[in-house]
C-alpha positions as CSV (number, residue, x, y, z in Angstrom):
1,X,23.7,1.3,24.8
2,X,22.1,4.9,24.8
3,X,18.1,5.1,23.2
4,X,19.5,6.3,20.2
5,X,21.8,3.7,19.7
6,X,18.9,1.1,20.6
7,X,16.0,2.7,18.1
8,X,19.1,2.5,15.5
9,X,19.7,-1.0,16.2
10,X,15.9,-2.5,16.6
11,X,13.7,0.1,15.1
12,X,12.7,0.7,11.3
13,X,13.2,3.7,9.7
14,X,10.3,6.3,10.3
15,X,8.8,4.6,12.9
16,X,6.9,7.0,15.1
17,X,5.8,7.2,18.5
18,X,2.4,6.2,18.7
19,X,-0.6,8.3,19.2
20,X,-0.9,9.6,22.8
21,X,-4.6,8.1,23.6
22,X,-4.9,7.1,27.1
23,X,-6.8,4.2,27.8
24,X,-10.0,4.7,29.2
25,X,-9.8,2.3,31.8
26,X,-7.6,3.0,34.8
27,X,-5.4,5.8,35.9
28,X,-2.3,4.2,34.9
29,X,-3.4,3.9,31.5
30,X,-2.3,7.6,31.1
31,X,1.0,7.3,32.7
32,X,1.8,4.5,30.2
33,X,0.8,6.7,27.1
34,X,2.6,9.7,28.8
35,X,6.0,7.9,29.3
36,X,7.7,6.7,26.0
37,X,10.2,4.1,25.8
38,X,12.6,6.5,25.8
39,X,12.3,7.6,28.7
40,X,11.3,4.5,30.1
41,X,14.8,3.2,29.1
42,X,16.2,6.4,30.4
43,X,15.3,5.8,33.8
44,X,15.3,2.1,34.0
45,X,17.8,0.7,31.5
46,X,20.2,0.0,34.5
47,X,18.2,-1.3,36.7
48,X,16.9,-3.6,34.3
49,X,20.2,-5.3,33.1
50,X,21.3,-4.9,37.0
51,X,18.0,-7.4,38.2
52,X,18.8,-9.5,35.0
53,X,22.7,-9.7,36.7
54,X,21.8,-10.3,39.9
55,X,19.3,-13.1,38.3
56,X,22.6,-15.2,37.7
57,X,22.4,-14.0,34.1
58,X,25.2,-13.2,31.9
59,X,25.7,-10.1,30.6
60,X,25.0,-11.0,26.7
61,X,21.4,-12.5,27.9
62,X,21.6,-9.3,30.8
63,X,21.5,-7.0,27.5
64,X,18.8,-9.8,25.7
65,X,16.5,-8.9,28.0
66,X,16.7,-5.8,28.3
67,X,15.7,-5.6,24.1
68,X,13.1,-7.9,24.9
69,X,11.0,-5.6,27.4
70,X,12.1,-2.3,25.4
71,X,10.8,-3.9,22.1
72,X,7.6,-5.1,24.4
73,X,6.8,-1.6,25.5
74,X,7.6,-0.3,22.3
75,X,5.2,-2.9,20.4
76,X,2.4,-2.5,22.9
77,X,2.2,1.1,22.8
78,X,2.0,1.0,18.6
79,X,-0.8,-1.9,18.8
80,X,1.6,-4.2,17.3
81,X,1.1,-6.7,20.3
82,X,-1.6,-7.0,22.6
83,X,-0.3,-5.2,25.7
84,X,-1.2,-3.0,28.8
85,X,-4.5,-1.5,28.3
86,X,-5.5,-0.2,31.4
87,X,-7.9,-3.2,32.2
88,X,-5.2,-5.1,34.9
89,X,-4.0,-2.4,37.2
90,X,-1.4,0.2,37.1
91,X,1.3,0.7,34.1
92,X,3.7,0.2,36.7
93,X,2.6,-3.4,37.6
94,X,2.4,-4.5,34.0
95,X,6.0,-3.2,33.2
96,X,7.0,-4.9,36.5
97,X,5.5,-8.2,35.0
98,X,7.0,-7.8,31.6
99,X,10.5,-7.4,33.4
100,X,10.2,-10.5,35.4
101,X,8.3,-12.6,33.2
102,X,11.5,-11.8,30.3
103,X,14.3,-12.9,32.8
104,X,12.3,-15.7,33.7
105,X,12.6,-16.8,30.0
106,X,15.8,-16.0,29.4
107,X,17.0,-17.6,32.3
108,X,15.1,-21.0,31.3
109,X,17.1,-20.8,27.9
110,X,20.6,-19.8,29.4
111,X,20.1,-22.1,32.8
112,X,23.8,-23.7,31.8
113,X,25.2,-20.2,30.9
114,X,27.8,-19.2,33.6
115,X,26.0,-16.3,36.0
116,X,27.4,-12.8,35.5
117,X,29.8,-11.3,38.3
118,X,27.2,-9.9,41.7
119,X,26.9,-6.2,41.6
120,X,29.8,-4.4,43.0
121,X,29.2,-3.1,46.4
122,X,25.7,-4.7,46.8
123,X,25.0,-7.5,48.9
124,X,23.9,-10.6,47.2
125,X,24.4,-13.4,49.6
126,X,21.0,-14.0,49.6
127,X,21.0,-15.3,45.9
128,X,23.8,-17.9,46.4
129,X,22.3,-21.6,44.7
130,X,19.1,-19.7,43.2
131,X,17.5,-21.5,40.9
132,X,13.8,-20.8,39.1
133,X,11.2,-23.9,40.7
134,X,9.6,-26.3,38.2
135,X,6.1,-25.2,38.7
136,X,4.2,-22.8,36.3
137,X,3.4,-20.4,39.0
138,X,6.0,-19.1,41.3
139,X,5.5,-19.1,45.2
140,X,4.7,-15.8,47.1
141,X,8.0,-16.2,48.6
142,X,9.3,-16.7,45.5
143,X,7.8,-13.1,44.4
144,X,8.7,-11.8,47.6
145,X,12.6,-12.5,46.7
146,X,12.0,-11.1,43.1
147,X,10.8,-7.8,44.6
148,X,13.8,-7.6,46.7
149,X,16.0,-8.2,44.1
150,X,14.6,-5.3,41.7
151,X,14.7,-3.0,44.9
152,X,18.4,-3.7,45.1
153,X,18.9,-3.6,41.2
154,X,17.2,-0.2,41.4
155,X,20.2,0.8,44.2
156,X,22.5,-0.7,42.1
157,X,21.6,1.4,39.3
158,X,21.4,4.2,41.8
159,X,25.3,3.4,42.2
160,X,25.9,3.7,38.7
161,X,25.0,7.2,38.5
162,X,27.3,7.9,41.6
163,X,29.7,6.0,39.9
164,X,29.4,8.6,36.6
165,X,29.8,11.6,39.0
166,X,32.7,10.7,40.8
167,X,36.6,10.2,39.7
168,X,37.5,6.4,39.1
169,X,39.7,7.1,42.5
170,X,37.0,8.4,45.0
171,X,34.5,5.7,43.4
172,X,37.4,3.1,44.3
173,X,37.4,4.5,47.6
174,X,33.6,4.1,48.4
175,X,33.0,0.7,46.7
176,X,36.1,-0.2,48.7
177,X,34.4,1.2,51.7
178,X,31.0,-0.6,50.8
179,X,32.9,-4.3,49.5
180,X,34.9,-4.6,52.6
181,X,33.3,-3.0,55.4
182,X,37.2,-1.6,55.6
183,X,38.5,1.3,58.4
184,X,38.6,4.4,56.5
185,X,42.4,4.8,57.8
186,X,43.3,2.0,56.3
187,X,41.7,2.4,53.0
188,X,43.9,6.1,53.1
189,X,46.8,4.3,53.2
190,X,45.9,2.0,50.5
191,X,45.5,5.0,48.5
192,X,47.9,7.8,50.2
193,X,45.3,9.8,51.3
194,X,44.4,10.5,54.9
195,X,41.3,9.5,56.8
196,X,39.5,13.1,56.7
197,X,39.8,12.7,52.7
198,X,38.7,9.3,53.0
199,X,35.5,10.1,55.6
200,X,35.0,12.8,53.1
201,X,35.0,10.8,49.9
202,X,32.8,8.8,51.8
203,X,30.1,11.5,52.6
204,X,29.8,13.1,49.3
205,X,29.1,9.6,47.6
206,X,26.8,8.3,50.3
207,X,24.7,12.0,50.1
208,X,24.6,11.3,46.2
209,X,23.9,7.8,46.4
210,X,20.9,8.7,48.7
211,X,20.0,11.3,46.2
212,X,19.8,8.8,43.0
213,X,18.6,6.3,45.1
214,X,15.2,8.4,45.8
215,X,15.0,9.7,42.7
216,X,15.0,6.3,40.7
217,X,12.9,4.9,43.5
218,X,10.3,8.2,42.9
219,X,10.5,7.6,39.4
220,X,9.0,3.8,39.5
221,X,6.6,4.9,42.3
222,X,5.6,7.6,39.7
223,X,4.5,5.0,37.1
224,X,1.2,3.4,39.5
């Protein structure tokens, strides 16, 4: 779903974007007025749904969540909800908690929903039997894993966009590559190509991959 499609689908007509007044009380407070859920979703959209998948959501509750924080962000900065105001830290750290805190709930509704499919190309072992404890306040270990987990959702979003630059064939190739750890010669014979196209294929997605993966990484660094 693009942001136009979203604001079509959950915003009234002539809703506005809300005065830009920063917050007087930390720095962040200015990066939250200065980034709109536009671009918020622009940047993040992916990652978000990917951590929701890689939660051992579905993707229906995946895309519930997603609505949820947008619709959060989007409330907070019109004063419809209270929300981040500067007082608790960086923008970045409250928009982190929203994100967490709305799988969490999801995942509490949806706990007999069949889990959505791992990322492609991602390792995910670590996730295998995950389930949320029964106490109200989560382990540091427990955070620890969370973290993890949106630092591979943001690669796996990072993938996506390699994923939108390539041709279904060459992205074949590399998630091929990635999934089974496979020879390059014998991925070029899967796909009649030989193993300098393959090795090649190979470069120019890892050197873009690289490429998104900083720049998505930058992006959330961007938002302390």
């Amino acid at each position: 779903m693009s942001p136009k499609q979203f604001e079509r689908a959950n915003l009234d007509p002539g809703v506005k974007e809300p005065p830009r007044e920063p917050a007087p009380y930390h720095p962040g407070a200015t990066t939250f007025w200065n980034n709109s859920w536009r671009q918020i979703y622009g940047q993040f959209a992916g990652a978000i749904l990917a951590y929701a998948r890689q939660s051992g959501l579905n993707e229906h509750s995946a895309e519930d969540v997603l609505q949820e924080v947008m619709m959060s962000l989007i409330r907070s900065q019109q004063g419809q909800e209270t929300g981040y105001d500067g007082r608790g830290g960086s923008f970045q750290a409250w928009l982190w908690g929203v994100i967490r805190n709305r799988v969490r709930s999801v995942r509490r509704k949806d706990r007999k929903e069949p889990p959505a499919s791992p990322v492609r190309g991602m390792n995910t072992d670590w996730q295998a039997g995950d389930a949320l404890p029964e106490v109200p306040q989560p382990p540091p270990d427990f955070d620890a894993a969370e973290e993890e987990r949106w630092q591979q959702a943001l690669l796996a979003a990072a993938l996506h966009k390699v994923q939108e630059r390539v041709t279904p064939e060459n992205f074949a190739i590399y998630t091929a590559l990635l999934e089974e750890n496979a020879a390059p010669e014998d991925v070029g014979r899967r796909y009649g190509k030989d193993a300098n196209a393959i090795y090649a294929v190979k470069h120019r997605c890892e050197k873009m991959l690289i490429a998104e993966g900083r720049s998505i990484r930058s992006a959330w660094e961007q938002l302390r």
